[in-house]
N, C-alpha and C positions, 0 to 999 in steps of 0.2 A: 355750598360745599356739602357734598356728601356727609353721614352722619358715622362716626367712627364706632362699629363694634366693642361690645364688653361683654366679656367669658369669664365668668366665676368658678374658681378651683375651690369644692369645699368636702367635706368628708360626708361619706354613706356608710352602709352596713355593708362593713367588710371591706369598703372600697374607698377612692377619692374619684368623685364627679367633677368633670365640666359642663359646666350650665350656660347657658347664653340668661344675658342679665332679661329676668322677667319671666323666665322661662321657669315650669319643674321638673320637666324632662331634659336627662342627659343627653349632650351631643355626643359625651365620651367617658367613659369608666374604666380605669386603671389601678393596680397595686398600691402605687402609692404617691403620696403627693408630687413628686419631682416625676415621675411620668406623666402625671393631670398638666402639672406647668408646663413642662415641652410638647403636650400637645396642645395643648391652648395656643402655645407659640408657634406653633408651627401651621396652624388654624389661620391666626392672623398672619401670620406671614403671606399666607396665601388669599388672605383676605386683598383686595384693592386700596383700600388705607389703611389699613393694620386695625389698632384699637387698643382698649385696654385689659389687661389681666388682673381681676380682682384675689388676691389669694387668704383664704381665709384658715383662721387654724382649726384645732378639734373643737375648740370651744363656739365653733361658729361665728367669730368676730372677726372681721379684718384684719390682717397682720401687714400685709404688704401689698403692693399694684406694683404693675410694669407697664408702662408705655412698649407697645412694638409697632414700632413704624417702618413700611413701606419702604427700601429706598426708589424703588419708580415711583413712589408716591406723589403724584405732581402737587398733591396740596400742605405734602409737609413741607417744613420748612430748613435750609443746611443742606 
């Protein structure tokens, strides 16, 4: 199976980044968190098995993930 994508939402100067996990270059830079999240989601969406969204706060710590799966996804599952 295919290995599922992870986009990390965390804050910059001035800005909120999306990062691919591993990465220190932004795939996306936005105003503010809730536009980082929709496009991360919107990222995977378009991804072929979706993946996960890491969402982190100002304090750089993880606060929350989202699963986005696929529904043509032929590997998820439902």
């Amino acid at each position: 199976m295919p290995e599922r994508n992870n986009l990390h939402v965390t804050k910059g100067d001035g800005c909120w980044n999306v990062k691919a996990e591993g990465e220190d270059t932004p795939v996306a830079q936005t105003r503010t968190q809730k536009e980082a999240i929709d496009a991360a989601r919107q990222m995977l969406m378009d991804n072929p098995i979706g993946g996960e969204i890491m969402i982190h706060g100002r304090d750089g710590r993880i606060r929350d993930n989202r699963t986005i799966n696929r529904k043509d996804n032929p590997y998820s599952k439902g």
